[in-house]
Structures are given as structure tokens and as C-alpha cells.
C-alpha positions in Angstrom: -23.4 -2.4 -63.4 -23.9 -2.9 -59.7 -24.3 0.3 -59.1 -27.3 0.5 -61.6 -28.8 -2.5 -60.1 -28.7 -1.2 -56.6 -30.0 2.2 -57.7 -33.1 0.0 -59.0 -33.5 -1.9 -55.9 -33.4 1.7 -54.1 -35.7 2.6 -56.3 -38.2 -0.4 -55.7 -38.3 -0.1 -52.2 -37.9 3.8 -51.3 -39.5 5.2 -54.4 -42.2 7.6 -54.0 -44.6 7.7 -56.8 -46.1 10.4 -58.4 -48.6 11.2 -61.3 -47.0 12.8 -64.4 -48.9 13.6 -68.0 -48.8 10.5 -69.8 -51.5 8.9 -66.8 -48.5 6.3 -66.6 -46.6 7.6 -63.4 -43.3 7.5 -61.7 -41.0 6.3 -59.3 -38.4 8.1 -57.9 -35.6 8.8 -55.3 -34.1 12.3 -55.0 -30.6 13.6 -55.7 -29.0 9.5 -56.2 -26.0 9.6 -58.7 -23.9 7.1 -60.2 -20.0 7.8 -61.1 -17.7 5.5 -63.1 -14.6 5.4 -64.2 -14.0 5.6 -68.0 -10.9 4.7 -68.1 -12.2 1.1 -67.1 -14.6 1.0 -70.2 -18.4 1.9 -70.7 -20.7 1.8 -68.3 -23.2 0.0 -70.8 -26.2 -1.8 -69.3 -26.0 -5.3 -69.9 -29.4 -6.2 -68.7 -30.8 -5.6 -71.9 -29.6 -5.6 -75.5 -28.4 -2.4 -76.6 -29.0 -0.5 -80.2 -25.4 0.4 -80.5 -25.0 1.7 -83.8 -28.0 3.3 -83.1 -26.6 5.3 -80.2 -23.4 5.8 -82.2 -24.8 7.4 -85.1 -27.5 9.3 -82.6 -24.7 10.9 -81.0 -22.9 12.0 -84.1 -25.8 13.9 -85.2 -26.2 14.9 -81.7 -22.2 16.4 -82.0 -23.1 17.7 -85.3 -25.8 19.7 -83.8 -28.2 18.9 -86.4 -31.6 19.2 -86.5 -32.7 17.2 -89.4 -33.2 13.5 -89.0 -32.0 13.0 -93.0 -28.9 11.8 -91.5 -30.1 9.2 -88.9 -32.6 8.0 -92.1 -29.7 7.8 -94.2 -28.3 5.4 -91.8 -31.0 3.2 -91.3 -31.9 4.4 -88.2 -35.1 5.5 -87.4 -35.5 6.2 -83.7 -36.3 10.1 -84.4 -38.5 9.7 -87.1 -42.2 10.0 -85.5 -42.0 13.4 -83.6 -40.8 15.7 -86.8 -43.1 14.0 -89.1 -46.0 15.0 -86.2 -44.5 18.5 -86.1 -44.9 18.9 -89.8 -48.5 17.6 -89.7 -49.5 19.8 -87.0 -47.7 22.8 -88.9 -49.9 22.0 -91.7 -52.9 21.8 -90.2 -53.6 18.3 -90.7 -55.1 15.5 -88.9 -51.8 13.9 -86.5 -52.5 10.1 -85.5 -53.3 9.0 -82.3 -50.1 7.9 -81.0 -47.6 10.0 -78.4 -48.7 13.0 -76.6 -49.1 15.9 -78.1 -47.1 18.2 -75.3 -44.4 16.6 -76.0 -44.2 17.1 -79.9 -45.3 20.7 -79.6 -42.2 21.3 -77.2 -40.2 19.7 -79.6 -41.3 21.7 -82.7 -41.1 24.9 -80.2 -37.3 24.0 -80.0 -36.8 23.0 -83.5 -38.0 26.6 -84.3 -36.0 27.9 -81.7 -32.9 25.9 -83.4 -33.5 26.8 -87.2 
């Protein structure tokens, strides 16, 4: 954890910002990695709660190499469930909501394609 903590604080004050698509922006260092040792445990954040089943079952599916959120639905978990629903409307031809960019869903759907 105090590795994360000083990676922020490295962050904070040599950071150099830049403009990205979502109008948002970063801040960034270059080439900074952090290494632990699993055999101690997880290197979990504990600065904010964690979704841990969540990340579980995301990383089964993940494993599984599946493509189809009907698993992580099944589950209860719906962390995945805005970007194919946008892909299928913009396959369709329909009007997508507002919400989310739409670069990022048309890479997505590129790669489900590429997948399937």
C-alpha cells in the first residue's frame, strides 16, 4: 500500500498533464512500476472499498475468454452491461443514449467482431 500511496504523491507533484478524448485529462509519470510479493498476500487497495466478488467473477469470465456478459448477468453483476447493449444499438441502427463516448464502444464492438 505504500508503494501506491507514494506513486500518488509522485504523481501529484511531478505529473505532467495532458489532454486526452474525454475533454477530462490526465496526469502522469513515465515508466514508474510497482512490484509485490504474492506470497505476502494481495496487493488490494484499502483506500477505498473494493467490489470483490465483482472482480472475482470478472476475472473468471475473463479466464474463460468469453465474450458474452450472460455470465456476469447471471451473477448479479453488472459492471459490463452498458458498452454491448450500445454496440447492439449502434449495429441496429438505432438511436444510442447520451452517455459514454462513442470511440470507445466502437473499439469495443470492433474487437468483439474480431473475437466472435
Amino acid at each position: 500500500m505504500r508503494q501506491y500511496l507514494e506513486l500518488l504523491e509522485d504523481i501529484k507533484k511531478n505529473g505532467v498533464k495532458k489532454a486526452d478524448r474525454t475533454g477530462v485529462g490526465t496526469t502522469s509519470v513515465f515508466g514508474r512500476q510497482l512490484r509485490f510479493d504474492l506470497s505476502k498476500g494481495f496487493p488490494a487497495v484499502t483506500t477505498k472499498k473494493l467490489f470483490m466478488r465483482g472482480i472475482i467473477h470478472e476475472l473468471i469470465w475473463f479466464l474463460q475468454g468469453s465474450t458474452n456478459i450472460k455470465y456476469l448477468v447471471d451473477k448479479d453483476i453488472h459492471i459490463w452491461d452498458e458498452w454491448p447493449y450500445r454496440a447492439y444499438l449502434m449495429k441496429q441502427g438505432k438511436k444510442v443514449p447520451d452517455s459514454g463516448s462513442d470511440d470507445v464502444i466502437s473499439c469495443f464492438s470492433s474487437m468483439l467482431q474480431m473475437v466472435n
